[in-house]
C-alpha positions as CSV (number, residue, x, y, z in Angstrom):
1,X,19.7,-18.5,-27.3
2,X,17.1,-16.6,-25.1
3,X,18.3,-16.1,-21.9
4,X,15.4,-17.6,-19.0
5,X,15.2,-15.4,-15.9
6,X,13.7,-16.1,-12.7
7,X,11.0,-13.8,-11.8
8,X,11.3,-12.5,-8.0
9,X,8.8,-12.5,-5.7
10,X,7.5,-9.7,-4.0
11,X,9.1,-10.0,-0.9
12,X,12.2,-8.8,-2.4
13,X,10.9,-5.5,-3.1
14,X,8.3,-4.7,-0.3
15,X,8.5,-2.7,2.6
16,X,8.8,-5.0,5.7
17,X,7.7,-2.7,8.5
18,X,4.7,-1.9,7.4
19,X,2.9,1.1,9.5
20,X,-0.8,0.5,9.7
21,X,-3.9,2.9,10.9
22,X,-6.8,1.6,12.7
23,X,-10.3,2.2,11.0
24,X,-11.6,4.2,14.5
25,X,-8.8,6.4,14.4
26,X,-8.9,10.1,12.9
27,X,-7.7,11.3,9.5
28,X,-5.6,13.8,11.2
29,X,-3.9,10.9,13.3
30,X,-3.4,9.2,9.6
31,X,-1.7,12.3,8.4
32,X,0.2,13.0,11.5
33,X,1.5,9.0,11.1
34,X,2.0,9.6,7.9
35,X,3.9,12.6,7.9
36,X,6.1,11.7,10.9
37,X,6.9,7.9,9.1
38,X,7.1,9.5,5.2
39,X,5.1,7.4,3.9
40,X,1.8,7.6,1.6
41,X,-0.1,4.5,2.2
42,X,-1.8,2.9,5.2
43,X,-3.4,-0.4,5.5
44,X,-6.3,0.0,7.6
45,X,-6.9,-2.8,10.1
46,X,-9.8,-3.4,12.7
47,X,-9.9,-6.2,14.9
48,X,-5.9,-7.0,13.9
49,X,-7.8,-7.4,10.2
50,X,-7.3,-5.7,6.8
51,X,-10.3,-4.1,6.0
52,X,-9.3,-1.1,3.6
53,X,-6.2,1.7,2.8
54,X,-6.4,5.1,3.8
55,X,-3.4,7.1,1.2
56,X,-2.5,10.6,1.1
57,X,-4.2,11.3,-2.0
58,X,-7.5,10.2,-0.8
59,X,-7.0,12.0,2.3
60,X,-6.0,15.0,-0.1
61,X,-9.4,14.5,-2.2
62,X,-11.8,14.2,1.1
63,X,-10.7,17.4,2.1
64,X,-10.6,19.1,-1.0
65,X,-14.6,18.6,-1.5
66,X,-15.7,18.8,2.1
67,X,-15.6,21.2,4.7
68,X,-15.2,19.0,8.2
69,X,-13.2,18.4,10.8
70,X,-10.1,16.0,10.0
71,X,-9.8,15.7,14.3
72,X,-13.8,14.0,13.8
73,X,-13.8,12.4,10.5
74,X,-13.2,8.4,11.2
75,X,-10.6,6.8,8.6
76,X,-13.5,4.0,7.9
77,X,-15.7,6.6,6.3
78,X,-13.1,7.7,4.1
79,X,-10.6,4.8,3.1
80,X,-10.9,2.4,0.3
81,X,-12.3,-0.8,1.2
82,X,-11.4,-2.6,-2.0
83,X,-8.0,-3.4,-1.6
84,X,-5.4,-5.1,-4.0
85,X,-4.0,-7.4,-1.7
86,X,-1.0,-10.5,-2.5
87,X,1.1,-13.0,-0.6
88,X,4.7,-12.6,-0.2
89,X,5.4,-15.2,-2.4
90,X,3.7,-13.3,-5.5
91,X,5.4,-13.1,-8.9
92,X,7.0,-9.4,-8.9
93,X,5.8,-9.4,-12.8
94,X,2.1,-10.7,-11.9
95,X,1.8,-8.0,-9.4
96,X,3.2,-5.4,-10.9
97,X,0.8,-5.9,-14.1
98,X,-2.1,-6.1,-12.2
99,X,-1.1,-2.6,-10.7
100,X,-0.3,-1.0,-14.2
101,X,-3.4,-2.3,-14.9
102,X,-6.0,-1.1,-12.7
103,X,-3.6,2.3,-11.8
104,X,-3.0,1.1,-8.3
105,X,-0.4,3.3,-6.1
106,X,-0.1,0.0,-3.7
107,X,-0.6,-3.2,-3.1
108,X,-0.8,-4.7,0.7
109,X,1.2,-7.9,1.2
110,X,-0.7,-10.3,3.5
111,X,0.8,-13.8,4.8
112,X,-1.9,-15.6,7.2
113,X,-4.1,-13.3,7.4
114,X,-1.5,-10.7,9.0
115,X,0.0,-7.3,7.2
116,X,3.6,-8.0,6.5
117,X,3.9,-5.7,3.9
118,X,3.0,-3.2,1.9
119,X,4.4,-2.7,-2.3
120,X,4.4,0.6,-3.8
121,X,4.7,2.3,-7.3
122,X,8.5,3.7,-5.5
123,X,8.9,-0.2,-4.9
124,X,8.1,-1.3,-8.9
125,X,10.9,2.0,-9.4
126,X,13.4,0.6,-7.4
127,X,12.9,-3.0,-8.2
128,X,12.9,-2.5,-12.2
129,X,15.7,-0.1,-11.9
130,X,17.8,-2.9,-9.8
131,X,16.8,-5.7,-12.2
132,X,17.8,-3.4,-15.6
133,X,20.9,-3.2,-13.6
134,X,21.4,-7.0,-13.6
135,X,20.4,-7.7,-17.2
C-alpha cells in the first residue's frame, strides 16, 4: 500500500521577513544590506511594486566585466527583471521543480500584490532535509 502524502506549501519553508531594495537605490547600498542582513537575494520594488531581483552573484558578475562606480550604478540597470514569482499557497513540489528547472537561486513569494516572502535553494535544503526526516 503506497503511502499518500500531503505536499506543503511554500509558506512553510519561506523566509517571512523578507528584506527588499528599491530600484533607485545604489548597488553598494544592495551590498551593504545584504552583507549587514546575510542574505543573497533582494526583491526589488518601485512604487511598493515588484519589478525585478538584484542577488549577490549578479552584483558579483556586473562588477567583474565593468569598471564603474557601485556608489553610481542604480540597482534598475543591473537587476533581473524577469522574476519567478508564487503565492504562498504554492505546492512546495511545483515550485521547487520549476526552480530545478530553469536553475533559479530564488523565487519571490507575492500575496496581493505585496512581498511576503522570498524561497531560496537553502530553503529547498532545509525543507527536503526536514521532510526526509519525516518519511
Amino acid at each position: 500500500m503506497t503511502k499518500h502524502r500531503t505536499i506543503p506549501p511554500v509558506r512553510k519553508f519561506m523566509s517571512t521577513t523578507p528584506f527588499t531594495i528599491e530600484a533607485e537605490q545604489t548597488m553598494a547600498q544592495a551590498h551593504a544590506l545584504m552583507a549587514k542582513e546575510q542574505i543573497r537575494h533582494l526583491p526589488v520594488l518601485s512604487a511598493g511594486k515588484l519589478v525585478g531581483i538584484i542577488t549577490q552573484s549578479d552584483l558579483r558578475l556586473v562588477e567583474s566585466i565593468s569598471a564603474f562606480d557601485p556608489n553610481q550604478v542604480r540597482i534598475d540597470a543591473v537587476m533581473t527583471r524577469d522574476v519567478y514569482v508564487v503565492t504562498p499557497d504554492a505546492p512546495l513540489d511545483e515550485v521547487v521543480e520549476e526552480m530545478a528547472r530553469h536553475k533559479y537561486g530564488s523565487t519571490v513569494v507575492v500575496d496581493h500584490h505585496a512581498v511576503v516572502g522570498v524561497f531560496t535553494v537553502v530553503d529547498v535544503c532545509r525543507a527536503f532535509s526536514e521532510l526526509l526526516r519525516a518519511s
